[in-house]
LOTOR-905932 format. One record per residue (C-alpha): x negated, y, z; residue number from 1. Coordinates in pm, 1 decimal, m for minus. Example, Ala and Ser with C-alpha at 12.3 -4.5 7.8 and 13.67 -1.06 7.14 Angstrom:
<dofis>
+----------+----------+----------+------+
!       xx !       yy !       zz ! gunu !
+----------+----------+----------+------+
!  m1230.0 !   m450.0 !    780.0 !    1 !
!  m1367.0 !   m106.0 !    714.0 !    2 !
+----------+----------+----------+------+
</dofis>
This chain:
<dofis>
+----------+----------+----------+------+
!       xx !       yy !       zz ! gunu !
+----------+----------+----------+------+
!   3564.1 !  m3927.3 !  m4235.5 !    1 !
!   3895.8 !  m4110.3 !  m4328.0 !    2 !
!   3997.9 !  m3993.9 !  m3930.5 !    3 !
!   3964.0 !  m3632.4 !  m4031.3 !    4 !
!   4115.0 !  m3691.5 !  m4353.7 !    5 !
!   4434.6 !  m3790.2 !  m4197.7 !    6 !
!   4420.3 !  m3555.5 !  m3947.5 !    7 !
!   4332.9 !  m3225.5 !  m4232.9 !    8 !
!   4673.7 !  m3403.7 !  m4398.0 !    9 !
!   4898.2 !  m3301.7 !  m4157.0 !   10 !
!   4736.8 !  m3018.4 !  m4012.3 !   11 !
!   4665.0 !  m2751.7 !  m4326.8 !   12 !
!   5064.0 !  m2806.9 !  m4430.5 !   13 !
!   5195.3 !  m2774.0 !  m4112.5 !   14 !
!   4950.9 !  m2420.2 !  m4049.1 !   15 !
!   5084.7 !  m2294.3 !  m4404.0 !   16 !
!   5450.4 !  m2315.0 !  m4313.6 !   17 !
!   5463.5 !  m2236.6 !  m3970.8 !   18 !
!   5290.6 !  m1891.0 !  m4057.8 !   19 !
!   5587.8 !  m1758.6 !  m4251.3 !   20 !
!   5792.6 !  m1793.3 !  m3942.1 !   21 !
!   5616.8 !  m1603.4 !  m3723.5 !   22 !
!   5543.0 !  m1271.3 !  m3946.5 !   23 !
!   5763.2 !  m1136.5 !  m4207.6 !   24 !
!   5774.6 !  m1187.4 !  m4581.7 !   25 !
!   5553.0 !   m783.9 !  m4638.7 !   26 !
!   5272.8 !   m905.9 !  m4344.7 !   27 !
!   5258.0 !  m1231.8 !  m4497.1 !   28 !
!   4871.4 !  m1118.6 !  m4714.1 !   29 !
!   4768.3 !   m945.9 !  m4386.7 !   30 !
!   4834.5 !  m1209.4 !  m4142.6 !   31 !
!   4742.2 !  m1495.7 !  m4435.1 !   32 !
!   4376.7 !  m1275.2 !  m4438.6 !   33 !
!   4326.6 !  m1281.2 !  m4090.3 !   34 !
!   4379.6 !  m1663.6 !  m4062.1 !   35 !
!   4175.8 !  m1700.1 !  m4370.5 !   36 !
!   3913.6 !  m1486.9 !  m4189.5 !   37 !
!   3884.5 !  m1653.0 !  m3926.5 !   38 !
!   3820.6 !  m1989.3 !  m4051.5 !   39 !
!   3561.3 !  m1835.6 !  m4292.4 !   40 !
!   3399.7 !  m1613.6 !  m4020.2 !   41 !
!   3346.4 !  m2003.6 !  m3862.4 !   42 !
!   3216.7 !  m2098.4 !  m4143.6 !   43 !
!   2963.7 !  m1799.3 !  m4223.4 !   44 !
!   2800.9 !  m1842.0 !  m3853.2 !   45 !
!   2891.2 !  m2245.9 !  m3806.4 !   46 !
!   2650.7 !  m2369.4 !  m4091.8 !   47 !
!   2386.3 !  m2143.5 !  m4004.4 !   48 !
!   2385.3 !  m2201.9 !  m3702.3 !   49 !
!   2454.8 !  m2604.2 !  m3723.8 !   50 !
!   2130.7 !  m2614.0 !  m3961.4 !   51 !
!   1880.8 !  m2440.6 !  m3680.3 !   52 !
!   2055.7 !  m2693.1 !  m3418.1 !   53 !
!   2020.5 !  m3048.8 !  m3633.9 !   54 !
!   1657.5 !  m2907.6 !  m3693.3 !   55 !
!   1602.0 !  m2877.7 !  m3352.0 !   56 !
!   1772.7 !  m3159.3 !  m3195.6 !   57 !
!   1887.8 !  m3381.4 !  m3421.4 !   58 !
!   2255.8 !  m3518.4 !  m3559.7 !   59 !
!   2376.0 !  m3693.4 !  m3343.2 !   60 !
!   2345.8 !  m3429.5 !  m3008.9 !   61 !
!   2492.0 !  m3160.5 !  m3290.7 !   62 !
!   2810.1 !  m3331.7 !  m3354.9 !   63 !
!   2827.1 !  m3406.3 !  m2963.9 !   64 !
!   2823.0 !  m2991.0 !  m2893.0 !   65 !
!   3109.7 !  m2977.5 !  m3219.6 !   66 !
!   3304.0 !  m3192.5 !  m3027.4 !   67 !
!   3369.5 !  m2935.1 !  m2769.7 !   68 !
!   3509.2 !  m2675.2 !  m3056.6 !   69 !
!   3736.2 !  m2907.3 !  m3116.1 !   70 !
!   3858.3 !  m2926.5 !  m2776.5 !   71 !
!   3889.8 !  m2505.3 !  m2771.3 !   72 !
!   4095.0 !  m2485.2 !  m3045.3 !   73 !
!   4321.4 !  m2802.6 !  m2918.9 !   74 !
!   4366.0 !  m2511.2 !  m2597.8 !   75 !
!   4435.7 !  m2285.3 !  m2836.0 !   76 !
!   4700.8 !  m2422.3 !  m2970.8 !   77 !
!   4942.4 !  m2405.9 !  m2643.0 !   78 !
!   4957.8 !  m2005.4 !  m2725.0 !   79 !
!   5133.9 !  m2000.4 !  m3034.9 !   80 !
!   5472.8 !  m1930.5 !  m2994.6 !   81 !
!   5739.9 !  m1894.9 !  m3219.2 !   82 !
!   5723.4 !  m2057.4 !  m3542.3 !   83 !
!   5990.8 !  m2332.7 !  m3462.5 !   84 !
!   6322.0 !  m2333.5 !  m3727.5 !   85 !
!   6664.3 !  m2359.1 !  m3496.2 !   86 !
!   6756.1 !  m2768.6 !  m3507.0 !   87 !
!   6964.7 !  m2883.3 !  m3781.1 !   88 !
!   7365.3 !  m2918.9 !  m3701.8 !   89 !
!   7423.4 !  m3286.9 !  m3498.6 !   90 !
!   7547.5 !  m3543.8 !  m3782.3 !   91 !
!   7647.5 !  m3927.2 !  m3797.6 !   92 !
!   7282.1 !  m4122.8 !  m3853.3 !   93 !
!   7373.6 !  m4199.8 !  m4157.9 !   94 !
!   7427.0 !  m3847.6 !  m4293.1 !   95 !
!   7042.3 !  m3757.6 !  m4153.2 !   96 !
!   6829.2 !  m3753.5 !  m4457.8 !   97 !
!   6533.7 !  m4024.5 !  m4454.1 !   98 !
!   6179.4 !  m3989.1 !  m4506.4 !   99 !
!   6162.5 !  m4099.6 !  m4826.7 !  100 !
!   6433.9 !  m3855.0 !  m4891.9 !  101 !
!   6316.2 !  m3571.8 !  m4783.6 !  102 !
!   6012.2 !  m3639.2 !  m4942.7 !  103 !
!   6195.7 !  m3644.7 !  m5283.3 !  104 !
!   6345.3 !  m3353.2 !  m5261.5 !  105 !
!   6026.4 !  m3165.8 !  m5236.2 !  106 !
!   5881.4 !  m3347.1 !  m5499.9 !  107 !
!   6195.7 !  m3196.8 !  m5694.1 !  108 !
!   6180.8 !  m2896.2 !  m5571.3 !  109 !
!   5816.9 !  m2829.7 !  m5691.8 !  110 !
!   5840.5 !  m3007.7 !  m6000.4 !  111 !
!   6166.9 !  m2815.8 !  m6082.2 !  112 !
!   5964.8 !  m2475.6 !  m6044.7 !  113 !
!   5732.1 !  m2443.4 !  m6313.8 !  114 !
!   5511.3 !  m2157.2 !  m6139.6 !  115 !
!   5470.9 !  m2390.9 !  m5841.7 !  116 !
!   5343.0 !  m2711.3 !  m6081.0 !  117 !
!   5131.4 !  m2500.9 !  m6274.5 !  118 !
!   4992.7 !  m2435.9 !  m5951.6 !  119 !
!   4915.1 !  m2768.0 !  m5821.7 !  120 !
!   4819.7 !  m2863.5 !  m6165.0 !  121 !
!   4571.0 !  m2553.0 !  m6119.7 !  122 !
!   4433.6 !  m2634.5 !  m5786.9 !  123 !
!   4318.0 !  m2969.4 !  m5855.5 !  124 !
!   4126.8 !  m2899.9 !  m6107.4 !  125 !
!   3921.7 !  m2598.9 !  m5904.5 !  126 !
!   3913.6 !  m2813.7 !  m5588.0 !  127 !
!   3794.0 !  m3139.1 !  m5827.6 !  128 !
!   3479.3 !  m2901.2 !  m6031.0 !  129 !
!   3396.5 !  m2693.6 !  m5686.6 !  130 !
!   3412.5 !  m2971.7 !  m5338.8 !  131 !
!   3184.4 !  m3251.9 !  m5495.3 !  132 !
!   2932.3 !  m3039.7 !  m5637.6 !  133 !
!   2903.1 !  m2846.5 !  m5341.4 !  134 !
!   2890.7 !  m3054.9 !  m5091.5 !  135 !
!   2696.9 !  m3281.3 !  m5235.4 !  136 !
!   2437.3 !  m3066.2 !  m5483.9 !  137 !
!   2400.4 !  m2786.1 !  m5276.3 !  138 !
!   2214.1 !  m3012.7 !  m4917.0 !  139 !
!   2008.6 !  m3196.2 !  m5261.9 !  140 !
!   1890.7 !  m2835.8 !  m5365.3 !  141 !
!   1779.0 !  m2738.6 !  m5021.5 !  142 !
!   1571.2 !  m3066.8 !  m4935.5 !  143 !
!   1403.6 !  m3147.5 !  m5284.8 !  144 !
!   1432.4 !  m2793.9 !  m5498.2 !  145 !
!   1411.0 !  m2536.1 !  m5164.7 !  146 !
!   1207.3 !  m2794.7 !  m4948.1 !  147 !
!   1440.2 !  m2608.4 !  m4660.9 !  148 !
!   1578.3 !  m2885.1 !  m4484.3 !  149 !
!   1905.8 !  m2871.0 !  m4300.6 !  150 !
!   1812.0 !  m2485.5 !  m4220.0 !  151 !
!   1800.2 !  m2401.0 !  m4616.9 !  152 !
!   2158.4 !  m2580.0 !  m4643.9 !  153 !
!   2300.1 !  m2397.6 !  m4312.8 !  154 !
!   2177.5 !  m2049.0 !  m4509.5 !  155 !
!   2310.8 !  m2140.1 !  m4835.6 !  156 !
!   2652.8 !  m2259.6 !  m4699.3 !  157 !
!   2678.5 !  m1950.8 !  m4473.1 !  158 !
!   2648.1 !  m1770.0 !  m4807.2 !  159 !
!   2969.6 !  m1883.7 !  m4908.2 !  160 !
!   3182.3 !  m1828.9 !  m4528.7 !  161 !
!   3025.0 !  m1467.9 !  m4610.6 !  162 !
!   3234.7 !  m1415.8 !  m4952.6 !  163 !
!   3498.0 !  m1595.8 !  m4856.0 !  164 !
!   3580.3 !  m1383.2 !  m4537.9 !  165 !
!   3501.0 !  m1040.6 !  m4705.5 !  166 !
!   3715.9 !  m1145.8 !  m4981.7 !  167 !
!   4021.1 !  m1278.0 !  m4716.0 !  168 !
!   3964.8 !   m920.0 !  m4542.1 !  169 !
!   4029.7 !   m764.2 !  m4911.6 !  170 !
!   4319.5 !   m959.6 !  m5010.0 !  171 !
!   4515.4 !   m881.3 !  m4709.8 !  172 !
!   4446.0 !   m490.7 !  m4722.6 !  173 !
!   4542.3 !   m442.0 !  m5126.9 !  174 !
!   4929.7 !   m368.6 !  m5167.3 !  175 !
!   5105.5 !   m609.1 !  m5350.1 !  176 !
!   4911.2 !   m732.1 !  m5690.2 !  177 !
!   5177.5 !   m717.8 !  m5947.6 !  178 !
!   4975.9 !   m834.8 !  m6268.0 !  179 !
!   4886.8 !  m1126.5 !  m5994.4 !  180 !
!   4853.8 !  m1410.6 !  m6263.5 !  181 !
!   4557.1 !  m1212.2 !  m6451.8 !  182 !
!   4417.0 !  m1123.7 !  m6173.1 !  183 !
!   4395.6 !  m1492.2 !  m6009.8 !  184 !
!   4276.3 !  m1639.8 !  m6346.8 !  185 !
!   4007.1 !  m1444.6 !  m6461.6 !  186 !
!   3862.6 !  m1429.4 !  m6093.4 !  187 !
!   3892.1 !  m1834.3 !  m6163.5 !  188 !
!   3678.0 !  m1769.4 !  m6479.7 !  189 !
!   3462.0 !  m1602.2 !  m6275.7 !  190 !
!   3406.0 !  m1862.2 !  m6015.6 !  191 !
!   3394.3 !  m2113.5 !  m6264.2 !  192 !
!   3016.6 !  m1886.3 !  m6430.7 !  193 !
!   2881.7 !  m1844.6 !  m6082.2 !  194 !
!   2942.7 !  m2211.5 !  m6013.8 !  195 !
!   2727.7 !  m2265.5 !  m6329.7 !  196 !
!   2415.2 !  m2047.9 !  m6256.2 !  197 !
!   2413.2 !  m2233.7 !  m5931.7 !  198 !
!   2209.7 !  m2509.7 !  m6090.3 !  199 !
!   1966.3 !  m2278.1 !  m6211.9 !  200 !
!   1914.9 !  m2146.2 !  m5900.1 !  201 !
!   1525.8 !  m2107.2 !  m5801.1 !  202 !
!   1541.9 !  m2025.3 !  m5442.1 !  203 !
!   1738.6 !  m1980.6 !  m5111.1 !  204 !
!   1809.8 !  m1602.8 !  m5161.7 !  205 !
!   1957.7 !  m1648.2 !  m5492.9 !  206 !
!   2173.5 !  m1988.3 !  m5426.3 !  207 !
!   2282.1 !  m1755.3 !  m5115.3 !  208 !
!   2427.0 !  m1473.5 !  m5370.1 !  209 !
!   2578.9 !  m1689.9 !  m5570.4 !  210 !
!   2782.6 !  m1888.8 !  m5288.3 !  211 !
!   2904.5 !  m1565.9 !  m5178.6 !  212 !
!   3039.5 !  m1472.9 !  m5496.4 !  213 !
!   3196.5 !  m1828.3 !  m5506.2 !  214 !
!   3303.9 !  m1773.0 !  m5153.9 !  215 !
!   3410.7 !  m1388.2 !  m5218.3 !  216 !
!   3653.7 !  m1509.8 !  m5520.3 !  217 !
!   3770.7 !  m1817.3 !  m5328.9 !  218 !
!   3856.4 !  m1634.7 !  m4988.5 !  219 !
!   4090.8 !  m1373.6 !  m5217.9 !  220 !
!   4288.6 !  m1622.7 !  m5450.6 !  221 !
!   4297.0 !  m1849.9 !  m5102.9 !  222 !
!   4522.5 !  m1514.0 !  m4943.5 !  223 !
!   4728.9 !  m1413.4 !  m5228.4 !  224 !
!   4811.3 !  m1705.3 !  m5353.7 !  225 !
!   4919.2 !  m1854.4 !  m5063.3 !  226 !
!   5117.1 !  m1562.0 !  m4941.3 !  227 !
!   5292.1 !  m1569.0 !  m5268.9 !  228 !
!   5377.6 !  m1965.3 !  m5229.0 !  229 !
!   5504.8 !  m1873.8 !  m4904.7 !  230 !
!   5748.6 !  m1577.5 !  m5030.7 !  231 !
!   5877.7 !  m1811.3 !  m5288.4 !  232 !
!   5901.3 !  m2116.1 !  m5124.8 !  233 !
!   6266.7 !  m2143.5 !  m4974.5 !  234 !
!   6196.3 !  m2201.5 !  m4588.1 !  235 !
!   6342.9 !  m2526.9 !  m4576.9 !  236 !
!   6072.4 !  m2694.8 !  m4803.3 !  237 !
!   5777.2 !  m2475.9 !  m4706.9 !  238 !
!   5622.3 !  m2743.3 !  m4544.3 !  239 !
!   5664.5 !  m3004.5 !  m4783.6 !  240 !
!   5535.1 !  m2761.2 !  m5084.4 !  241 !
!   5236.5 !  m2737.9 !  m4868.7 !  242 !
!   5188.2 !  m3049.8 !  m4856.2 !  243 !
!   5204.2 !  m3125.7 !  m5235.9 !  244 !
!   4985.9 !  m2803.7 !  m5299.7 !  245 !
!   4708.8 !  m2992.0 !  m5060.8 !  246 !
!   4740.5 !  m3319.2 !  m5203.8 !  247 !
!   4659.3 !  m3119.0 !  m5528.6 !  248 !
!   4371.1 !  m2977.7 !  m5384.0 !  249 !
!   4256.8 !  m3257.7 !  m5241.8 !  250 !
!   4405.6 !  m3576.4 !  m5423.3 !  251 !
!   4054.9 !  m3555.2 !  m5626.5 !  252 !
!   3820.4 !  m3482.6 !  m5352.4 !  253 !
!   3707.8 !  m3832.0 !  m5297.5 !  254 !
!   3691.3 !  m3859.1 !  m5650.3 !  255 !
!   3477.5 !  m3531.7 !  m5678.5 !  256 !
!   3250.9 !  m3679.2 !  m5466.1 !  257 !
!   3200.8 !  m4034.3 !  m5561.2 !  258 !
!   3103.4 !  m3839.3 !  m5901.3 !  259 !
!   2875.6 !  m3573.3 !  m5760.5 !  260 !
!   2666.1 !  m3805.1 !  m5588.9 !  261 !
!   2607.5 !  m4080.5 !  m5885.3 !  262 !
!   2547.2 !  m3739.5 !  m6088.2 !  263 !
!   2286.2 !  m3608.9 !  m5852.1 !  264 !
!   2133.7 !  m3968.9 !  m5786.5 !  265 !
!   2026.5 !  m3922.9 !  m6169.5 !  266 !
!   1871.1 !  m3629.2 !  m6128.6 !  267 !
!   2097.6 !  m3377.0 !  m6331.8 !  268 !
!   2202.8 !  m3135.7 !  m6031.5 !  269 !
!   2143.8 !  m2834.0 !  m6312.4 !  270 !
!   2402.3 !  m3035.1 !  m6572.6 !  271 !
!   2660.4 !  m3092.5 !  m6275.3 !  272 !
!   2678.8 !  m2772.7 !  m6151.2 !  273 !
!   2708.5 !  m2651.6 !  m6543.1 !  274 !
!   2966.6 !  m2915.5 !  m6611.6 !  275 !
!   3186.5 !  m2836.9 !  m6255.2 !  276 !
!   3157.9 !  m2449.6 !  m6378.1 !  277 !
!   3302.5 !  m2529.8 !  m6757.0 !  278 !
!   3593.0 !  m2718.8 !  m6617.9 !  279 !
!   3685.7 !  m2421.0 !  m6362.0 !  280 !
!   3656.4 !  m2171.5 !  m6634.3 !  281 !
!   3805.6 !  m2385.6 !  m6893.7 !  282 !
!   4088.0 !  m2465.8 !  m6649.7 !  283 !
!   4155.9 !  m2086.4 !  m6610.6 !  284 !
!   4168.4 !  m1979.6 !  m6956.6 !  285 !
!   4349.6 !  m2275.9 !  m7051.6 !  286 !
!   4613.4 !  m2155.3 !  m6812.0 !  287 !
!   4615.4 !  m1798.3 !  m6979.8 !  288 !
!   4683.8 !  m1969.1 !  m7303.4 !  289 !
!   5002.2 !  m2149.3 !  m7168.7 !  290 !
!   5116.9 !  m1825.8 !  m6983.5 !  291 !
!   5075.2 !  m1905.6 !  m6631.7 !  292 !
!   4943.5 !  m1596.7 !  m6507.3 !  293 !
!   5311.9 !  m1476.3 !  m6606.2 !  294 !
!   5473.5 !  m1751.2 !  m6391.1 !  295 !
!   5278.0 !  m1625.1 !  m6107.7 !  296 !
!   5388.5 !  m1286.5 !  m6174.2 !  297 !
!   5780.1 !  m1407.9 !  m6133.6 !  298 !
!   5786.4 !  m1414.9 !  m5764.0 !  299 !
!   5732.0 !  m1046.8 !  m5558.7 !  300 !
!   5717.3 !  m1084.7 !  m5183.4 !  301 !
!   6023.7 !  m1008.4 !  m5034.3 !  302 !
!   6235.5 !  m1101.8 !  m5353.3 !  303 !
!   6454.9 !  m1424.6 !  m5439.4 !  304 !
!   6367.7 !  m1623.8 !  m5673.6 !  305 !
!   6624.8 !  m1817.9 !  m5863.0 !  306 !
!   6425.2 !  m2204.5 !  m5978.3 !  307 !
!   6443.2 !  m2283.6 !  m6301.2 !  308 !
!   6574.6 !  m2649.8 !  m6353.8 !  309 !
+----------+----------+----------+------+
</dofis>
């Protein structure tokens, strides 16, 4: 786990800035949607079909066959081209900025732009309220609540990968959203009830529905938002705004879960999942009281964007 933590760390930035450099700023939501689709079309078959496998063979032979997908997309990799900046002007050593430096600077960069800290502000608090609880209430509900096993969970989960990638195929085929701030925070407000009826959830079907709501709201705000980080981002610290945004997202993770699982060792899956959906709806009407859905509004695709110190 702490292998593919390390590895998710530099991989998710690094996919988020290269991106902008190989479409343009007006085919950033299309070409954002179909990389968003993608993953989530994996993850609508992947669990469902991962569930039927461990049922029928076990753990340890179904992480041995997911050990091969790995190896296809490391082939994959060798046919993107493009996305490579031209190298920065020869200098003295000492004129190269350091790690630490560069580093710095994004961490000014991001905190200098208030749309961009709301943001990360934002995301941690959705990511903190929606991974735990998932992951961790969702395989509890299947075994004790469903008595479905790892096939229940696999169902369930695909629920989700089915929002999510008809929501990514929605979000790149809209023009451009220009109220985008209400739009992104009351679809958080709705993520944040569904998350809460989860709980209450008294079979597969329904959990099912639900995820894909979940899944349908996250896979659009996951397009758009991201596309309009990218526009405003200025190329040279795309990757390390990335970077921020996803320690953001997932700075609390571990925290998320640690909680999730004392929570559901207690018994009180139904409180959880009402507890993780008040903090994503409180989060996202909080941030309509302190105007961020105007700071998202601030930055069009395809226009500059002066930063506010």
């Amino acid at each position: 786990a702490g292998i593919f933590g390390v590895v998710d760390a530099l991989f998710y930035p690094v996919i988020g800035a290269i991106l902008p450099m190989l479409v343009d700023e007006e085919t950033l939501p299309p070409a954002n949607a179909v990389l968003q689709g993608s993953q989530q079309l994996a993850s609508l078959i992947g669990p469902a079909a991962a569930g039927v496998l461990v049922a029928l063979v076990n753990t340890g032979p179904a992480f041995v066959i997911d050990a091969f997908s790995f190896a296809i997309a490391s082939v994959a990799l060798f046919f993107v081209v493009g996305g490579r900046r031209a190298a920065a002007a020869e200098g003295p050593a000492e004129a190269q900025p350091g790690l630490l430096s560069t580093i710095g600077a994004g961490l000014r960069y991001a905190w200098r732009d208030p749309a961009i800290r709301s943001l990360i502000v934002l995301s941690a608090a959705f990511n903190f309220a929606l991974t735990g609880p998932i992951t961790v209430g969702i395989p509890y509900l299947a075994d004790q609540r469903f008595d479905g096993g790892p096939a229940a969970f696999g169902i369930i989960l695909s629920g989700f990968g089915a929002g999510a990638l008809v929501g990514a195929m929605v979000a790149g085929s809209v023009p451009r959203i220009r109220r985008l701030g209400a739009v992104v925070l009351t679809i958080g407000v709705g993520i944040g009830a569904a998350v809460s009826l989860i709980g209450l959830a008294p079979n597969v079907p329904l959990a099912f529905v639900l995820l894909a709501v979940i899944g349908l709201g996250a896979g659009f705000l996951n397009v758009q938002v991201i596309s309009w980080l990218q526009a405003r981002t200025a190329e040279e610290m795309r990757g390390r705004v990335m970077s921020l945004v996803m320690i953001g997202s997932a700075g609390l993770v571990p925290v998320s879960y640690a909680v999730s699982g004392a929570i559901v060792d207690f018994g009180a899956v139904t409180i959880m999942f009402a507890v993780a959906g008040a903090i994503i709806t409180g989060a996202s009407l909080a941030a309509m009281a302190w105007g961020m859905g105007g700071l998202l509004n601030q930055a069009p695709l395809g226009e500059p964007v002066e930063v506010v110190a």
